[in-house]
C-alpha positions as CSV (number, residue, x, y, z in Angstrom):
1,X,41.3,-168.6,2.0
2,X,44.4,-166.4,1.4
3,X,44.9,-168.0,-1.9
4,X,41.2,-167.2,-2.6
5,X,41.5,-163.8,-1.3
6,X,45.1,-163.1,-3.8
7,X,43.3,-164.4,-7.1
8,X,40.4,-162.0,-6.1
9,X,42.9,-158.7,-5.9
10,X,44.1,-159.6,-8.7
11,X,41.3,-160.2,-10.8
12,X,40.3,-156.9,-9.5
13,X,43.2,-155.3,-10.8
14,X,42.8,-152.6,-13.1
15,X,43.7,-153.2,-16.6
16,X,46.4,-150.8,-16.7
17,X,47.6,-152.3,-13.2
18,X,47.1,-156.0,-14.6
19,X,49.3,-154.7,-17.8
20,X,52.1,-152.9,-15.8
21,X,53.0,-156.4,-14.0
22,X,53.9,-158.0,-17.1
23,X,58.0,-159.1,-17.6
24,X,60.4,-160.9,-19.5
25,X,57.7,-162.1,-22.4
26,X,58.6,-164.2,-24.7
27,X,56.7,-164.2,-27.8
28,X,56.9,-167.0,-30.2
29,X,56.7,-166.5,-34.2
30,X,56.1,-170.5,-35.5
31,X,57.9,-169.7,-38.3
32,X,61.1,-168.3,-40.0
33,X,62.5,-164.9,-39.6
34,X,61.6,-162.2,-42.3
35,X,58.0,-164.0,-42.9
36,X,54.6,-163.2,-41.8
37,X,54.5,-164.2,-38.5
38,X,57.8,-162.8,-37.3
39,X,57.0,-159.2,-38.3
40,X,54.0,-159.2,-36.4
41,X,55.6,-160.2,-33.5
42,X,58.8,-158.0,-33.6
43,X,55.8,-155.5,-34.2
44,X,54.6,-156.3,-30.9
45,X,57.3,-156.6,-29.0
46,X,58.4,-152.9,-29.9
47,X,55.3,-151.4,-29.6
48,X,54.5,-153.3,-26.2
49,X,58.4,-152.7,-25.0
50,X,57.5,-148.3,-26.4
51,X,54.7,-148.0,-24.3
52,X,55.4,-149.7,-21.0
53,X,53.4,-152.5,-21.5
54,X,55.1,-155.3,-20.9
55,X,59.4,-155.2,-20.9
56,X,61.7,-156.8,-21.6
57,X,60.2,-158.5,-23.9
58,X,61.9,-161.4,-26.5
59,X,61.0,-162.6,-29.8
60,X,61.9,-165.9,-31.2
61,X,60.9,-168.6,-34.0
62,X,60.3,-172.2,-34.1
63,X,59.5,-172.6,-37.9
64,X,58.1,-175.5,-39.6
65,X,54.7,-177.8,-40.3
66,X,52.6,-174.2,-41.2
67,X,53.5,-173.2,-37.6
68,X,51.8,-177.2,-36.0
69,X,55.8,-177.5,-34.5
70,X,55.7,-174.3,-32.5
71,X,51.9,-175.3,-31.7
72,X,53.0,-178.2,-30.0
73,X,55.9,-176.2,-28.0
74,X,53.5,-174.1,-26.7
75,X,51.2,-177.1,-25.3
76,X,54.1,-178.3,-23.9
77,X,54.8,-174.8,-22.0
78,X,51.7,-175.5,-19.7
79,X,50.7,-173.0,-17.3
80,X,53.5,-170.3,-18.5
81,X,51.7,-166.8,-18.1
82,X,54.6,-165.2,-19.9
83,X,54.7,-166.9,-23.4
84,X,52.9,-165.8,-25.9
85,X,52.3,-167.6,-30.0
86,X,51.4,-165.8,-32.8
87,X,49.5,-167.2,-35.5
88,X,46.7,-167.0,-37.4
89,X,44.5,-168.9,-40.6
90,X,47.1,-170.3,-41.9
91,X,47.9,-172.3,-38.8
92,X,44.1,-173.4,-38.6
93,X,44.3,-175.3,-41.9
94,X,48.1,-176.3,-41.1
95,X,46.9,-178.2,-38.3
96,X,43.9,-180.0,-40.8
97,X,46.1,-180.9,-43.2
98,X,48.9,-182.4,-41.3
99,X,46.9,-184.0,-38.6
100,X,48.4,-182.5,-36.3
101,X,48.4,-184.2,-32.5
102,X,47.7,-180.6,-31.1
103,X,45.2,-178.0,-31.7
104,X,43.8,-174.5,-31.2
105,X,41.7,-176.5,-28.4
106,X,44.5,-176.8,-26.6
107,X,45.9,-173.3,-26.3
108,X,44.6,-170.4,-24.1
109,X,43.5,-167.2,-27.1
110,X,44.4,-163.3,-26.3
111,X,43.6,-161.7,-29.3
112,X,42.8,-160.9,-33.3
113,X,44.9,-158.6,-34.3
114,X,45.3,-157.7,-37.9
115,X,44.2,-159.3,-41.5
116,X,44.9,-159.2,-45.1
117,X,41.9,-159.5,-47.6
118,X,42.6,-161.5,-51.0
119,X,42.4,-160.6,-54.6
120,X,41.9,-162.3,-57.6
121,X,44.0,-161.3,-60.3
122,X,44.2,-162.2,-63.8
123,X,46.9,-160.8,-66.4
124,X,45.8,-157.8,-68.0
125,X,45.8,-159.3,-71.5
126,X,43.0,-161.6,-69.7
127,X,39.8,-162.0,-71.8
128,X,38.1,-162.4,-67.9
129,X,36.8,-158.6,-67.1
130,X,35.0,-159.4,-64.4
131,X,34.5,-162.3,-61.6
132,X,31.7,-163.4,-63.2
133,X,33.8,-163.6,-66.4
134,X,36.2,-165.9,-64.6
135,X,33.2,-168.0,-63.0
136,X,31.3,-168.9,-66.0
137,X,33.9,-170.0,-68.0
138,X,35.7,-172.0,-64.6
139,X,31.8,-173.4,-64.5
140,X,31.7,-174.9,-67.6
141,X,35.6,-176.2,-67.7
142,X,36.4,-176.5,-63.8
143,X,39.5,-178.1,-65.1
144,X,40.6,-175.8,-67.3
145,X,40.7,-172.6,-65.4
146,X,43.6,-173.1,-63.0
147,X,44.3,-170.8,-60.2
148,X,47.8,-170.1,-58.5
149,X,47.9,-169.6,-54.9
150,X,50.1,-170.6,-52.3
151,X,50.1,-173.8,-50.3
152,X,47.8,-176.5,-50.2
153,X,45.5,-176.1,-47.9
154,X,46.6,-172.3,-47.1
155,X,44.4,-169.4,-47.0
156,X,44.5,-169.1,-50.8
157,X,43.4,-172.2,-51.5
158,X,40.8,-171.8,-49.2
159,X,39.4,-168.9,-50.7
160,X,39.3,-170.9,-54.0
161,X,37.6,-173.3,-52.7
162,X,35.0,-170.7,-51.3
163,X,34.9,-169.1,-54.6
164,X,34.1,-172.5,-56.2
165,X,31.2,-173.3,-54.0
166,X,29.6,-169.7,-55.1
167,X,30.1,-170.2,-58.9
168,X,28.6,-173.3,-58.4
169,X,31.9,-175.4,-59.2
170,X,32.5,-178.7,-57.5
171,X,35.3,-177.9,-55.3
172,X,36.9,-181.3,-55.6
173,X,37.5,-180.3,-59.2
174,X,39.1,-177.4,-59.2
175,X,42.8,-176.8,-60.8
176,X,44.7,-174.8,-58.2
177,X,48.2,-175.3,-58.4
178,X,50.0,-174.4,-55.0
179,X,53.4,-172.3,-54.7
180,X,55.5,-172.0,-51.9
181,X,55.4,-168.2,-52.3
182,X,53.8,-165.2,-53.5
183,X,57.1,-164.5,-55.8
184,X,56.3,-167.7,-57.4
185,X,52.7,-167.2,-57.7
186,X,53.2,-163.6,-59.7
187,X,54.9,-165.1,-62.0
188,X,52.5,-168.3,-63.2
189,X,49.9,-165.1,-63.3
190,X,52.4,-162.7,-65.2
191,X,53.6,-165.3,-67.6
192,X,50.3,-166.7,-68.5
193,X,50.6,-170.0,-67.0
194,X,47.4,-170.0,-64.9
195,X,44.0,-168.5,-66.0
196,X,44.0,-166.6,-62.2
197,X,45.9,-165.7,-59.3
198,X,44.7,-165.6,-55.5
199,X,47.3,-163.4,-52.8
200,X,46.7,-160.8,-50.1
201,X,46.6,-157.4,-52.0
202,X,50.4,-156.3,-50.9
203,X,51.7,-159.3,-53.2
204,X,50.3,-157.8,-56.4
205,X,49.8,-154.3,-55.7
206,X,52.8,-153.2,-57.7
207,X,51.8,-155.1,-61.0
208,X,48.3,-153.9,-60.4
209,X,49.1,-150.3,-60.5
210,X,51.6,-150.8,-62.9
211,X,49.0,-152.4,-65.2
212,X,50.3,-155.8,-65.7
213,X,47.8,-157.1,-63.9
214,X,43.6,-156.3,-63.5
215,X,42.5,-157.5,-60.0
216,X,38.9,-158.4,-60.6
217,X,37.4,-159.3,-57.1
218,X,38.6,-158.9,-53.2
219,X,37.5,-161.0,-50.5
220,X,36.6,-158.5,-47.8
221,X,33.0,-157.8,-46.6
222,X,32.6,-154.3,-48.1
223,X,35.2,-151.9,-50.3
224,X,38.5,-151.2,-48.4
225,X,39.9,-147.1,-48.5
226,X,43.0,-147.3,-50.9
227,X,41.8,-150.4,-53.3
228,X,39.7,-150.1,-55.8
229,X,38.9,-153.2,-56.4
230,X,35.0,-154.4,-56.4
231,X,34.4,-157.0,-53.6
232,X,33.1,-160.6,-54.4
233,X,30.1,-160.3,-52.4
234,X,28.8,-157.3,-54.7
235,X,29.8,-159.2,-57.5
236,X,27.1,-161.6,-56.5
237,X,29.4,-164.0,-54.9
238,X,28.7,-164.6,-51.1
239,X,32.3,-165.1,-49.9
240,X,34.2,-163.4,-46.9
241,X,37.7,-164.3,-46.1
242,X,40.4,-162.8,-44.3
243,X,44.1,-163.9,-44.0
244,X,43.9,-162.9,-40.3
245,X,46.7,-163.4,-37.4
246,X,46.1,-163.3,-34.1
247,X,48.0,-164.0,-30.4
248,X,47.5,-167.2,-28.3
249,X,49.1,-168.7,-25.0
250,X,49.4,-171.8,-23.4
251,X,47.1,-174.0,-21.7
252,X,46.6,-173.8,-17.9
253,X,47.3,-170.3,-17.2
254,X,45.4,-168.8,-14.5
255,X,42.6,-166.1,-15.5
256,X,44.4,-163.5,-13.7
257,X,47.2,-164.0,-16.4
258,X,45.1,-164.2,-19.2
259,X,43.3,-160.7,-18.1
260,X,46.7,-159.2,-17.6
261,X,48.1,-160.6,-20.8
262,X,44.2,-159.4,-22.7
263,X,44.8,-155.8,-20.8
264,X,48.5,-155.7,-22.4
265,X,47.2,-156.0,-25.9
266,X,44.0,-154.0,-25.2
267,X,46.5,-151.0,-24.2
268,X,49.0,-151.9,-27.0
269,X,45.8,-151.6,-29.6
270,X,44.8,-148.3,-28.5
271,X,48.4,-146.5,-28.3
272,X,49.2,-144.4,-31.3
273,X,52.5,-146.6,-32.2
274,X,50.3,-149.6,-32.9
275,X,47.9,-147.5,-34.5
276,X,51.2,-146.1,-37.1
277,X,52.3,-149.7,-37.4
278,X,49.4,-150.6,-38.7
279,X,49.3,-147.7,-41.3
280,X,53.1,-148.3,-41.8
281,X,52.8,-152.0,-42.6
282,X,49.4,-151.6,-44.7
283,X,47.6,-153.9,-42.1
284,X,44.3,-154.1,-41.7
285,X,42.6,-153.4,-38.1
286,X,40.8,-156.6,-37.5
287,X,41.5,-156.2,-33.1
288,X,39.0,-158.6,-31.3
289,X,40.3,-159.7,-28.0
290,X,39.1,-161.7,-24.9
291,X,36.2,-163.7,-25.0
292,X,35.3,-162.7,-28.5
293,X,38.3,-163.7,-30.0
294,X,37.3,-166.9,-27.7
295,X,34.0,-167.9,-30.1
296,X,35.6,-166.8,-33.3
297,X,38.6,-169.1,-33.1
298,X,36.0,-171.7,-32.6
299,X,33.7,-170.6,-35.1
300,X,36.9,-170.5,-37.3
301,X,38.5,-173.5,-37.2
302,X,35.1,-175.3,-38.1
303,X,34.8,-173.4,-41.2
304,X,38.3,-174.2,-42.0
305,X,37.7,-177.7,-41.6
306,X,34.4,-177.7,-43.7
307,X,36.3,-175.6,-46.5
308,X,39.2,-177.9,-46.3
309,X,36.5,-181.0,-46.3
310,X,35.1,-179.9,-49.5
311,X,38.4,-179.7,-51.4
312,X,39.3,-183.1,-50.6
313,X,42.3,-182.1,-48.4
314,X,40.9,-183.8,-45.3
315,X,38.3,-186.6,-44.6
């Protein structure tokens, strides 16, 4: 009965309350230092540590396997209501196309908290003007048009894939030829080794504005402030696909210490520092926590599996 009585206070806490009572988190970035991942989670850990959150709190990275080897660290933390994981899509294909043992099933989600929509880009010297361009001459040599992205079976190559399906290309088919970064990918576009190129916005934004390069198509549902750059859905092309990273914990926390580590990030979304970050870092808002965040993770990693499917990457 007591016990009973003790999860019911502090269910009932206040968010604010629930928040305060966070210390010593430890955030998780399954990867190296400098990338991605880690900036968003030094990101949080300042902003959380500013505010009052949540302090102290610790970042540290387990890299490798697209961020499956910190995955399975986290399983293995069972029941720890102070460890959190970022990650995001490119986890959810990671753990496709390496089979991994653990997956997003097994983990406790927080929150979505930021994106990066995709551009196509060809060089400017580029005969392609427009997606449709690109598609109708990809549709009648699939082969021939190759794309550069970054890993197989990453968020790039995913939105190829998606692009693909629209233009009414066989998937399987497709030339994309994978680089382990965007440095790499720039210059197969630049140097005229690839008919395309397929990164988050920030990767080419300099050659774009410079005119080196003519982005002809971005993968977000409607025009975003600052990029002029038509979307693919008004282009005719019915594809929708952010490069999104979110926060997870383990398994078998309690659901007291998922609503107090759901209040944290709730508080740390709304404070003005998070809200400068994101304008600071050119990151898009894409904030859906709690349950939400709950059904889109599922909803996500079956479309990543059905994308992944129709490349040929996994059975």
């Amino acid at each position: 009965m007591k016990n009973v009585l003790s999860l019911a206070l502090l269910t009932a806490l206040t968010p604010l309350a629930a928040a305060q009572s966070l210390n010593n988190l430890r955030i998780m970035a399954p990867a190296s230092p400098g990338g991605g991942w880690d900036q968003t989670s030094r990101a949080i850990q300042t902003v959380l540590q500013n505010e009052n959150i949540a302090g102290p709190v610790q970042v540290f990275n387990v890299p490798g396997a697209g961020g499956t080897i910190g995955l399975a660290q986290l399983y293995n933390a069972k029941g720890d209501g102070n460890l959190l994981m970022t990650m995001g899509l490119v986890m959810v294909g990671a753990i496709q196309t390496n089979s991994s043992k653990v997956d997003l099933s097994r983990v406790t989600p927080i929150a979505r908290l930021t994106g990066e929509y995709e551009v196509v880009v060809v060089p400017a010297s580029s005969p392609y003007k427009t997606m449709k361009d690109l598609a109708a001459a990809w549709k009648a040599n699939p082969g021939g048009v190759a794309f550069a992205g970054g890993s197989a079976g990453g968020t790039d190559h995913m939105l190829v894939g998606l692009l693909a399906e629209a233009a009414g290309v066989d998937p399987k088919r497709m030339n994309y030829v994978p680089f382990s970064g965007g440095g790499e990918t720039l210059a197969a576009v630049l140097g005229n080794q690839v008919a395309a190129g397929v990164a988050g916005y920030g990767e080419f934004e300099a050659q774009i504005k410079a005119g080196k390069l003519r982005a002809i198509g971005i993968s977000a549902p409607k025009r975003q402030p600052g990029i002029p750059v038509p979307t693919l859905k008004e282009q005719g092309y019915n594809v929708d696909l952010a490069n999104w990273r979110g926060i997870v914990a383990p398994p078998g926390i309690s659901a007291a210490e998922k609503a107090a580590l759901v209040a944290a990030l709730d508080r740390m979304h709304a404070s003005k520092e998070w809200k400068d970050t994101l304008a600071t870092r050119k990151w898009t808002d894409l904030y859906l926590s709690g349950s939400k965040f709950d059904v889109f993770l599922k909803l996500e990693q079956s479309r990543a599996r059905k994308i992944l499917q129709n490349i040929g990457l996994v059975k």
